[in-house]
C-alpha positions as CSV (number, residue, x, y, z in Angstrom):
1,X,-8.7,27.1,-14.1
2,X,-9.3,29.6,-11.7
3,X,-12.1,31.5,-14.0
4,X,-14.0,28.2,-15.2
5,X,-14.4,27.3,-11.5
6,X,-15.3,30.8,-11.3
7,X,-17.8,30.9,-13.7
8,X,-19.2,27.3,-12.3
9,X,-19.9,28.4,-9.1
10,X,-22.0,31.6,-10.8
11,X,-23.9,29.5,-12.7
12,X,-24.4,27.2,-9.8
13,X,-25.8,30.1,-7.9
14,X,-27.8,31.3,-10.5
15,X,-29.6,28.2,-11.0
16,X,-29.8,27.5,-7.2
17,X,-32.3,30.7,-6.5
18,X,-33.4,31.2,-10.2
19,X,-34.1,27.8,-11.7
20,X,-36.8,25.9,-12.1
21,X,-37.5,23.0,-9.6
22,X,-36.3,20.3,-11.5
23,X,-33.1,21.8,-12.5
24,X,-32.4,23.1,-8.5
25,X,-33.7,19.2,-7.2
26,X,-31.5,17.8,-9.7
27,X,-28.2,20.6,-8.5
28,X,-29.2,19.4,-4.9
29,X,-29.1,15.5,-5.5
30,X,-25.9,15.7,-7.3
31,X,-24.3,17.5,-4.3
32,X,-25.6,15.6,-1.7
33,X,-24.4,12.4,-3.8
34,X,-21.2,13.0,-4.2
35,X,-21.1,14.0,-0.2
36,X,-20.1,17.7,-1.0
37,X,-22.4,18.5,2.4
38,X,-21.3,15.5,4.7
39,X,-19.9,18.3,6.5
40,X,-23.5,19.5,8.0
41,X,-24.4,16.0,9.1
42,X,-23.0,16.7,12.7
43,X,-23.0,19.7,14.3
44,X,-23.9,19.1,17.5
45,X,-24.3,22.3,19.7
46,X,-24.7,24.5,17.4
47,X,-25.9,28.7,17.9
48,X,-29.5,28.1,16.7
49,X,-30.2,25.2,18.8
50,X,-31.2,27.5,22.1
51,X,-33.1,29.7,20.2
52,X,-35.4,27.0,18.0
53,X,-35.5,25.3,21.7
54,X,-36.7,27.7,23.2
55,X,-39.5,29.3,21.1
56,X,-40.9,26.1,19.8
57,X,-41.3,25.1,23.9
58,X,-42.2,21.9,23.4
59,X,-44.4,22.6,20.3
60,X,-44.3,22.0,16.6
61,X,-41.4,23.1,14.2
62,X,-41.4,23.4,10.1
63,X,-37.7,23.0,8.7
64,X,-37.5,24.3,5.3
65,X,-33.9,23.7,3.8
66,X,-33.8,20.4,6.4
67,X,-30.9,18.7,4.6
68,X,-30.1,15.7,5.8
69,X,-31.6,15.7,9.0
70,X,-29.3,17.3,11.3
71,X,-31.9,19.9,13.2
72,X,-34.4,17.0,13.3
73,X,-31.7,14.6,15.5
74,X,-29.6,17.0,17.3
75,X,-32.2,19.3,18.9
76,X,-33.1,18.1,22.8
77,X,-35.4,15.6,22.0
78,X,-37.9,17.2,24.4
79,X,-37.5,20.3,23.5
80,X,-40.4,19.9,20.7
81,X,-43.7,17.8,20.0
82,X,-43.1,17.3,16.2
83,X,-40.6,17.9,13.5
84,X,-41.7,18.4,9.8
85,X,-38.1,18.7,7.1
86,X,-38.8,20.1,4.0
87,X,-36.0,20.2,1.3
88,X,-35.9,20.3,-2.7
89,X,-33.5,17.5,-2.5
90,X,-34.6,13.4,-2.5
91,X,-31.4,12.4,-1.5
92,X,-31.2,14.5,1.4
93,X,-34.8,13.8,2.3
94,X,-33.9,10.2,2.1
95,X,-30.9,10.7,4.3
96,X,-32.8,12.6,6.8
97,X,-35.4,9.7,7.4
98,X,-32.8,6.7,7.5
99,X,-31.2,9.3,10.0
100,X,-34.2,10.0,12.2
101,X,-35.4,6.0,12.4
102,X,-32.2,5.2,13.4
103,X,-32.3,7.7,16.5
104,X,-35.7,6.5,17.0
105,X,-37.6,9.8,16.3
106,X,-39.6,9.0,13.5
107,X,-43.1,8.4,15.3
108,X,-42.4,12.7,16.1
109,X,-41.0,13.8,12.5
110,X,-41.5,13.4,8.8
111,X,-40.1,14.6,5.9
112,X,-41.2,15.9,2.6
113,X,-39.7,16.3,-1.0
114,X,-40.5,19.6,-2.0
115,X,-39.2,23.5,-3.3
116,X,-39.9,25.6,-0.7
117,X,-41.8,27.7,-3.0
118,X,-44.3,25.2,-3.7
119,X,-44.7,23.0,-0.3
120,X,-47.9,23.7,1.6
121,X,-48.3,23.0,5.6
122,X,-51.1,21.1,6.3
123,X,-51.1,22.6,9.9
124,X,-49.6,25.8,12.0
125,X,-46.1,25.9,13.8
126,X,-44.3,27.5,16.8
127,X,-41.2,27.5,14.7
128,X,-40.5,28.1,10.9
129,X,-36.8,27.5,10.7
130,X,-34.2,28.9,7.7
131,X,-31.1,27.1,8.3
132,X,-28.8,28.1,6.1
133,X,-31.1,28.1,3.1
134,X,-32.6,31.6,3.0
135,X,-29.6,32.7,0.8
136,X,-31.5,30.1,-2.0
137,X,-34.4,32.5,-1.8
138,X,-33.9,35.6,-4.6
139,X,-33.5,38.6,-2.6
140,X,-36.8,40.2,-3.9
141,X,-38.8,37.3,-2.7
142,X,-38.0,37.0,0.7
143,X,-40.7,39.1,2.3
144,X,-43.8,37.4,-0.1
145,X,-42.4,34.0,0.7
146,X,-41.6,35.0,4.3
147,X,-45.3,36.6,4.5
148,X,-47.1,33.5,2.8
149,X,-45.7,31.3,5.9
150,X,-46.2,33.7,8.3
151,X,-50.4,32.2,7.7
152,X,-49.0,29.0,8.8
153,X,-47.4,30.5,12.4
154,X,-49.4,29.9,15.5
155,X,-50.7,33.1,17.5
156,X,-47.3,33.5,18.9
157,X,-45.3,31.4,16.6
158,X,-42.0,32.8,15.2
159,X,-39.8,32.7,12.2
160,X,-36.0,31.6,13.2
161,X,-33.2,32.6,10.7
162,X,-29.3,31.3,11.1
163,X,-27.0,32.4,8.9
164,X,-22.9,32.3,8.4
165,X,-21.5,35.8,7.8
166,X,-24.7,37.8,8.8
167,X,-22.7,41.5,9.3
168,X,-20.9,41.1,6.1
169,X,-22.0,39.1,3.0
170,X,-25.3,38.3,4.2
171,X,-26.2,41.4,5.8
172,X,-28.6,42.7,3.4
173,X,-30.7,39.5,3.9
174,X,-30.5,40.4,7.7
175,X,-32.0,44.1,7.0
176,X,-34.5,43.0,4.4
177,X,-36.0,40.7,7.6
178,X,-35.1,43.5,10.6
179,X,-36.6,46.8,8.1
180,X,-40.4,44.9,7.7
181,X,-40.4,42.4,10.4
182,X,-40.8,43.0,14.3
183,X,-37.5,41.2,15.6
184,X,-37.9,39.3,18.7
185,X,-34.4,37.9,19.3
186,X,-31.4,38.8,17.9
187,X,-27.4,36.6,18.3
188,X,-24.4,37.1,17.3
189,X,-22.2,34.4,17.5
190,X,-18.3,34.3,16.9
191,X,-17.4,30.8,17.1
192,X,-19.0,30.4,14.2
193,X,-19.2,33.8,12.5
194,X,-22.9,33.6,12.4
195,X,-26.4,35.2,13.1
196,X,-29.5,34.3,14.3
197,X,-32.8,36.3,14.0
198,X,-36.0,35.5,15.7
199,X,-39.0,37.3,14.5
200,X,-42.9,37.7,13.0
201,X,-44.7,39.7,11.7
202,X,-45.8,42.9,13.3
203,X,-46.9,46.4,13.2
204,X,-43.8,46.7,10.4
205,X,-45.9,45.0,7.8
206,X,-49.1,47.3,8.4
């Protein structure tokens, strides 16, 4: 039993950063469904809040990987202008809206159905946010993907990463952003083991 779930959760994986869009949308509906992520639908203080707070200073902030809404409704209210989620998933997309009417933010945020590979801004942002979802990207195609939003960053917009685990597991994610990009925050937090990375682009990238 121990293998087969073993080899599930590969295969999962797999098809989480290498399938196509269908196959990942269809992953992400199923999980969000069956509730397997209830678990993300409050967490209220959490490390990145301060940081996304305080960079996008009352501006505008692109969620990529939005889930169900959580960012969108748990952020200061005032700390932004407007709110764009992006995730692969229509369930959570669908969650996310029902979520944000019912706090009444919806006349500052919508939300879009979309791979992250695919979905085009229609304007620039203070904040591009990876919450959690950068470990979705394939390894090799962090820096194009993370270079093909940096076009949609205003003149001193940033990039925020959070992830759980950055020193161990997820370090070389961490390194592949700190070798090529100019960092301009940096937290570690212990309660949760996680990190958070604010950063552009800069005289790394040439």
């Amino acid at each position: 039993m121990y293998l087969a779930q073993k080899v599930r959760n590969k295969l999962r994986a797999l098809v989480q950063c290498y399938g196509t869009e269908n196959l990942k949308s269809h992953l992400w509906n199923s999980e969000f469904s069956r509730g397997r992520w209830d678990c993300l639908e409050a967490t209220p203080s959490d490390c990145v809040y301060p940081y996304i707070e305080k960079y996008a200073n009352n501006g505008s902030i692109l969620d990529l990987g939005c889930g169900s809404g959580s960012t969108g409704n748990e952020l200061a209210e005032n700390s932004y202008q407007d709110y764009t989620g992006v995730d692969i998933s229509d369930v959570a997309v669908s969650k996310a809206r029902k979520r944000t009417e019912d706090n009444g933010r919806a006349a500052k945020s919508r939300f879009f159905q979309s791979d992250v590979f695919s979905y085009v801004p229609s304007q620039q942002f203070d904040v591009i946010l990876f919450r959690d979802s950068i470990y979705y990207i394939p390894r090799i195609k962090i820096k194009s993907m993370l270079d093909r939003y940096s076009k949609y960053l205003k003149h001193d917009g940033v990039f925020v990463v959070r992830m759980w685990d950055g020193n161990h597991k997820h370090k070389p994610i961490a390194d592949t952003i700190e070798s090529t990009f100019e960092i301009v925050d940096k937290h570690i937090s212990t309660q949760p083991n996680a990190v958070v990375i604010v950063f552009r682009q800069g005289s790394k990238n040439g």
